[in-house]
Every structure is written in C-alpha cells, then in structure tokens.
N, C-alpha and C positions, 0 to 999 in steps of 0.2 A: 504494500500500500504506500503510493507517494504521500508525502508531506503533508499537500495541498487536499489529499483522500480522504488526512487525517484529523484533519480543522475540523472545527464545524460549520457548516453553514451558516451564513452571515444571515439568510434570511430566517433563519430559528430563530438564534440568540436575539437578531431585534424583534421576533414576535412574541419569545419571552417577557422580555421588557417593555416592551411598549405599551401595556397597561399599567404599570409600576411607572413610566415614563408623564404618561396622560395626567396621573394623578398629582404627581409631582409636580407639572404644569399648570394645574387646576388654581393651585394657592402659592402661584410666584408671586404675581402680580402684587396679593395682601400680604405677604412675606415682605416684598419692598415694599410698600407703604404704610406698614410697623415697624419696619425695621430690624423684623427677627432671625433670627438665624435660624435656618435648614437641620437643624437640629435631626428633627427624627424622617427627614428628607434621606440624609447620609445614614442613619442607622439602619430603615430600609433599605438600602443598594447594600449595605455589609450583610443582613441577616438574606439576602439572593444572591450572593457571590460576587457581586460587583469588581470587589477589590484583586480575587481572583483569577479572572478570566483569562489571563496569561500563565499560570500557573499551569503548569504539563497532565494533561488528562490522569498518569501514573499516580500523577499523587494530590487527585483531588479535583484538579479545578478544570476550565474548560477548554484551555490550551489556544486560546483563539489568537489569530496575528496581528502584527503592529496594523496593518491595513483597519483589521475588522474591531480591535480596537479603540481605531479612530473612527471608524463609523460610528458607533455608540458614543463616543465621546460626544460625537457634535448633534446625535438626537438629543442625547441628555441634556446639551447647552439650549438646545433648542427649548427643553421643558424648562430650565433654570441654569442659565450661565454660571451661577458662581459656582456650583455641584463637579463637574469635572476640572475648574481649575482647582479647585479644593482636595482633588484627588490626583492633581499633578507630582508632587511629590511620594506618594504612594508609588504609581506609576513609575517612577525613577527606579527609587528603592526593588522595585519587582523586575524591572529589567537588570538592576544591576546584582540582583542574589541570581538568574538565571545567568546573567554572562559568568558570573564565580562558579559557578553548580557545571557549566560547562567543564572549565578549567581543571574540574576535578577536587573543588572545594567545596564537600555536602553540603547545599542548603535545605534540606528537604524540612528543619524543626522550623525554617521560616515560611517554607511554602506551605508546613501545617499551619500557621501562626495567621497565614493571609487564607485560607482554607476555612478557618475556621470563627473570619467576619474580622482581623485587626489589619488595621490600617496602618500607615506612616504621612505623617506631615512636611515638611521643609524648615528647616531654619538656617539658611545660611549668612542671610544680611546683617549686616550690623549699623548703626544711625552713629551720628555723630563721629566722636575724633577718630576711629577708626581706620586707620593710615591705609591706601590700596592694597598693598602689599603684606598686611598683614592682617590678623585677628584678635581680638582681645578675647575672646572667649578661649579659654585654657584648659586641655587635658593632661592631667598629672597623674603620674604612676602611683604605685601605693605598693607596699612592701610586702602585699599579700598575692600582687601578681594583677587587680584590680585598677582600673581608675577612677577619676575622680572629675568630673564636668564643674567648672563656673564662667558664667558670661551671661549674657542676655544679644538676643537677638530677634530682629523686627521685620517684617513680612514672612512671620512666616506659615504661611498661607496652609490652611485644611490642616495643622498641629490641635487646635480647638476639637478637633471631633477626632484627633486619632489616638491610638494606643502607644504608639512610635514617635519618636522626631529624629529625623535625618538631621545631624548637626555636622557643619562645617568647623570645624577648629584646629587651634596651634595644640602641636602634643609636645610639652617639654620633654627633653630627651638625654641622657646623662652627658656631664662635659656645660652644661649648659646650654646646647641646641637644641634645635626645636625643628621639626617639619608639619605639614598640614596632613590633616585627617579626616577621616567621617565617623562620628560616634552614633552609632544606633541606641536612643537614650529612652528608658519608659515614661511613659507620659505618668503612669496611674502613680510616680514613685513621691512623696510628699516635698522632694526637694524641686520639685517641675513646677514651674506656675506660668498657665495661658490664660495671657488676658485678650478680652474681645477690644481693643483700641486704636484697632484700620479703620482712618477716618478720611478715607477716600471717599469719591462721589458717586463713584459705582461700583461693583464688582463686591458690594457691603456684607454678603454672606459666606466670602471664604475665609471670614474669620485671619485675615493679614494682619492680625497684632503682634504683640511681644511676647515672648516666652524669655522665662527667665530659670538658669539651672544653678541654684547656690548649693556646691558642693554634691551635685546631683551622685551615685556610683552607677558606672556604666561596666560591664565585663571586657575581658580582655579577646575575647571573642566576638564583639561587636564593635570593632575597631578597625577601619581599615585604612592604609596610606591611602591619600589623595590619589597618588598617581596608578593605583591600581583599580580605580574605579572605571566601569565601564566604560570607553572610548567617546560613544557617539551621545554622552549626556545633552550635550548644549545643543545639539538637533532635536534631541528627544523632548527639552523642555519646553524648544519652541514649537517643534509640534501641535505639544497640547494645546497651548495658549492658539495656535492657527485653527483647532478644532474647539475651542471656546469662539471665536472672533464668526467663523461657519456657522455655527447652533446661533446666535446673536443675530446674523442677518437672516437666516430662516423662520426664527422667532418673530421678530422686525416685520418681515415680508406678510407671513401667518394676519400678523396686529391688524396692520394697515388695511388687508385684502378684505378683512371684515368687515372692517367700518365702511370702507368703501363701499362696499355691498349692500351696508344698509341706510347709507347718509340720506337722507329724505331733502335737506336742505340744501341747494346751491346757489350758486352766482347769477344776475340776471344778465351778464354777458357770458357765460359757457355756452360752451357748443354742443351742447344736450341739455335734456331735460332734468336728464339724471345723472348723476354723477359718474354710475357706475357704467353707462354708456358716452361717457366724455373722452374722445379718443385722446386727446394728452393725460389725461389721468391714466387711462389703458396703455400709453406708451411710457408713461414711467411707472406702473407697475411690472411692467415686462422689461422694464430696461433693470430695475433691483432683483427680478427674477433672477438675467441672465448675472447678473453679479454673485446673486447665491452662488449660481450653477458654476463658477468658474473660481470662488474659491473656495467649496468644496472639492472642485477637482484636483485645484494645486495643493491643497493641502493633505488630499489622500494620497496624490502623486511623490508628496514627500516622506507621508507613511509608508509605501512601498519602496524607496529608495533606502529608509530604515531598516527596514523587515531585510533587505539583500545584506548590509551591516552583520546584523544579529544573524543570520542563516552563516554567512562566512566564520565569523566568529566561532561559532558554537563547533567546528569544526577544525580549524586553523591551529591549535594548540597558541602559540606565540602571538602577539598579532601580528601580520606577515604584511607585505608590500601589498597584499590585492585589497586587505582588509584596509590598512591608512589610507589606500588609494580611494574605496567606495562611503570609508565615514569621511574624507574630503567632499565628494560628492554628497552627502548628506546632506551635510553642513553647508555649503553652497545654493543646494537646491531651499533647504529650510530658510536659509536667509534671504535668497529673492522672493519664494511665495511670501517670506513676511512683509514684503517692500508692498507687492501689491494686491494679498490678503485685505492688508491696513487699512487702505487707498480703497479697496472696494464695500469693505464694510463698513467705513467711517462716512464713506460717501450716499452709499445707500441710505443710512440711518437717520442720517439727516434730508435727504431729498423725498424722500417718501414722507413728508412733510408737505408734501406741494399737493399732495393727493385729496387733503382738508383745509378745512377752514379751521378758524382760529379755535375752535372748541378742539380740536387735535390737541393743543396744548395744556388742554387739564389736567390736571395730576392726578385726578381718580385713575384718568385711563391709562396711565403711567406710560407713556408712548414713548416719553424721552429716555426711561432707562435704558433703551437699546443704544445711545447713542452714549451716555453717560459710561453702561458698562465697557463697548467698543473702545474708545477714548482708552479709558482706566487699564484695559486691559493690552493694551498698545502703547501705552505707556511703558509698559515693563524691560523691554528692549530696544530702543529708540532706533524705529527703524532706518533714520538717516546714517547712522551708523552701519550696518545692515547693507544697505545700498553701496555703502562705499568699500566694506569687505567682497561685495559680489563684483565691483568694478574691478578694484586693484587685483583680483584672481584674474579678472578675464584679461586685462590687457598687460599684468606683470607677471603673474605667476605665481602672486603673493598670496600664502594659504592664509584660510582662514582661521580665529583664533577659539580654541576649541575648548578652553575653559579661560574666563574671565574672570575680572573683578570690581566689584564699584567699592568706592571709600576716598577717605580726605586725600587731596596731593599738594605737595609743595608746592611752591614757585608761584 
C-alpha cells in the first residue's frame, strides 16, 4: 500500500468535522463581541482528536498530511480564526516529535500525550530589553540531572488552553556558556502562570499573553538544542498563519454573501432594484471569491511543498543536500504566498464593504472582524520583509533565513 493509500481521505476527516466545525461557527460572532475566549471551543477539537491528526495511525491518531492538515486548518478558520492559530504551536511541536521519532529518537509517550487530547502552546517572544541575539529566559541544570525554567514571555499564542508550552531559551552551560534550546515545560505545574493580556485588535481569542515560568522544573528529557529542531519550522509557522488569513476571507466572503442576499434597502441611483441583482455588487462578490480561491490554492501549494520536506526527511537519516535543497524551496515558496496571501485577504476584507451601505458597519454584525483579524494576523511577519527575502533569492542567490529573531538592537 502507497503512502498516499495510506492517509485518509480528506473528504472523511472534513465530514467528521464539519459539524463540530458549524457549531463552532454558530457562537464566533458572540464570542467577539464578549470578548470571550474559545475556551470549551478548543477542548472540543482535543476531546475529537484534533490535536492528533498527524500523529501515525500505529499509535493512535489519524496520520493525515501536511496538505490535509491545512485543509482543516483553514475550514476551522473559516468557523473561528483565532482556533487554528491557537493551535499553531501545537502543530510545530507535532511535526517536530515526528521529524525526532524518525531519526530514531522514541516519541511514541508524546504521540500518546497528543492521542490522548494534550496540546502544546508557543512561547518564544520576549517584550522589552531583550537584546536580538539573545534570551532572558534561562534554563539551568540542577545536580539531580533536572532543570530549572525562569523568564516570562509574551505572544504566546494557544499556551492558555494547553497542557505544554514550547519554550524558546538560553540553557546555561558549565564554563559559563550558554546555547539556545526548547524546553517542553507543563502548563498544569504551579510555577507556570498564563495570563489572558493580548491586547490586540483582533485575532482576541488565541489567548497571545504572557506566561511567566519562576523557577518552573522541566526534565532532562524534554530538552532539546535549538539546532536540532526540525528544519522546515519557519515554513511551517507560516503556513498556519496562510491557512488562518484563507479561513478569514472564506469567513468574510460567507458574511457578506448573506446580507447581500437579503438587503431589502438600496440606493436610488443603483443599477437594480435589488441589491442582490446589482451587477457591480455581483462583480465584486466574484472578484473576493476568486481571491479566496487563489489563496487557498497558494497556501495548500505551500503545504504540499512541506509534506515533500517531511517525506524526504523521515527517510534521509542526516539531513542531506536534496533535503536543505527542498526546505529552501519551502521557505521560499511560504514567503511569496505570504506576500500575496496578505495583499488578497487584506484587500478583500475591506472591499466587500462596497457591497452595503452604511449599516454594514454595525458592530452587532461584527463585519469588521475579518479585517481586524486579517490585519493582526499579518502583522506577525511583516510581509515586506518576506518580499525582499523572495527577491534577493531570485536575483542573488541569497537563501533564505530559516530561523529568526525579533528583540532590542543597538545602534
């Protein structure tokens, strides 16, 4: 049986979900305009496997690929944007215990761990004096073989609702040096504290606050050097976020198509009667369409470009010359779809505005979220930056940078 025999179909897994999906949709809208957090939103996707689905049919989960993946990622956005970027870091974490499990290092008590409903958050950022170059957040050994986590760090997106947090940190090291690491730290441990304090304008329910670990103990087993973390992470992250920005204008599109359907009221200069027969309202519903339609294409285009990554990989032992070659390609490919991902859902969000009159901008109908979360979530990687790694590749040579960092700089 091929590989591709061995998936499951993509048209199951979204008929699985897509009533757990509907429902989910139902109370977005009053979710943003309380202000509440998705709470038992995400505890539903864990108690159906959500967090799982990449996890190897052998032990447990439903083995689905980076492609099929992103599909659900961006119906889910479509029910509630903030719900898959909240599960971005999770997603990380799960690619990167399979790329290790390849390699020959058991993860199977992690794939039981995500099997059996626990998640992983993100915490890598840090606010304030923070030098680029480095971390204040500090892993220190302990004479028992153990470490020991203290720092605080801020966006760190979907840690609020998980079990896990993926921590970015300096691990002191004898002599006095120090290298970077990821600490896999438990949420449930009383030195862990996530506050809800993301006070962006949109994107309000992936819970982007601070978590703070004083003195947290993390095992020596859940420690890994930086530079052994899976390859193609910074494709992978922006992935998600391109399959958040997808579910957002398919959302958007959904809103609008309805009102327009039922607007009773128009203009005494329109060129119909009715709205919904107004051939410029018809051509820019169809023109946000074809924007859906093209970046969900680029964005799955760049989840199959992942998926060849991860397949070379898992076979590759080392990572070899074909493998740097195709997460170059990744990375490349991820960074132009983000150029004009951005540019198509930023532009839709707001143009499908022209479709109403001024009652469009009530806030009961919360119309503007789409644009709010689009925005906020484009924000995270400034795609002008983005555009000019995808240049300087095509006309120098110049690869792109496969793990970064934000923080203070001199000068």
């Amino acid at each position: 049986m091929s590989v591709t025999d061995a998936r499951p179909q993509l048209e199951e897994i979204q008929a699985t979900y897509a009533p757990l999906f509907a429902e989910i949709g139902e109370g977005a809208l009053q979710r943003e305009l309380d202000d509440v957090l998705p709470d038992q939103e995400v505890r539903r996707l864990k108690e159906r496997g959500f967090g799982a689905l990449r996890v190897p049919v052998e032990y447990g989960g439903r083995g689905v690929s980076t492609p099929e993946l992103t599909q659900l990622w961006i119906d889910l956005a479509a029910a509630d944007s903030n719900l898959p970027q909240a599960l971005r870091g999770h997603g990380a974490l799960v690619e990167d215990r399979l790329w290790q499990h390849a390699r020959g290092r058991d993860q199977q008590a992690w794939f039981a761990r995500f099997v059996a409903g626990e998640i992983a958050g993100n915490a890598w950022s840090e606010v304030g004096a923070t030098a680029i170059d480095s971390q204040q957040t500090v892993l220190t050994g302990q004479p028992d073989g153990t470490y020991r986590l203290s720092g605080s760090k801020f966006y760190t997106t979907g840690t609020i609702y998980a079990e896990w947090a993926d921590v970015y940190v300096r691990r002191e090291l004898a002599g006095g040096e120090s290298d970077f690491a990821i600490a896999l730290v438990d949420t449930r441990e009383p030195e862990v504290t996530v506050s809800d304090d993301w006070d962006g304008f949109g994107q309000r329910g992936t819970g982007s606050g601070t978590t703070t670990f004083d003195n947290a103990i993390v095992a020596a087993d859940h420690v890994l050097p930086f530079g052994e973390r899976f390859p193609f992470q910074t494709a992978y992250y922006q992935l998600n976020l391109l399959a958040v920005l997808s579910g957002i204008g398919r959302a958007a599109l959904d809103d609008f198509v309805g009102h327009v359907r039922g607007r009773e009221r128009n203009y005494s200069h329109a060129n119909a009667l009715r709205v919904r027969e107004d051939p410029q309202v018809l051509a820019r519903i169809g023109e946000a369409s074809a924007a859906v339609y093209a970046a969900e294409a680029a964005t799955l285009r760049v989840a199959a470009t992942i998926q060849e990554v991860a397949d070379l990989a898992a076979v590759a032992g080392e990572v070899p010359d074909q493998v740097a070659a195709a997460n170059e390609r990744a990375e490349i490919e991820s960074s132009a779809a983000q150029v004009v991902v951005t540019s198509l859902v930023l532009g839709l969000t707001s143009d499908l505005f022209d479709t109403l009159g001024a009652s469009g901008t009530s806030i009961s109908k919360g119309l503007d979220r789409h644009w709010r979360n689009a925005r906020t979530v484009s924000s995270h990687n400034p795609r002008i930056l983005k555009a000019r790694v995808v240049g300087g590749h095509l006309v120098n040579g110049t690869p792109p940078p496969y793990a970064w960092a934000i923080g203070r700089t001199a000068g």
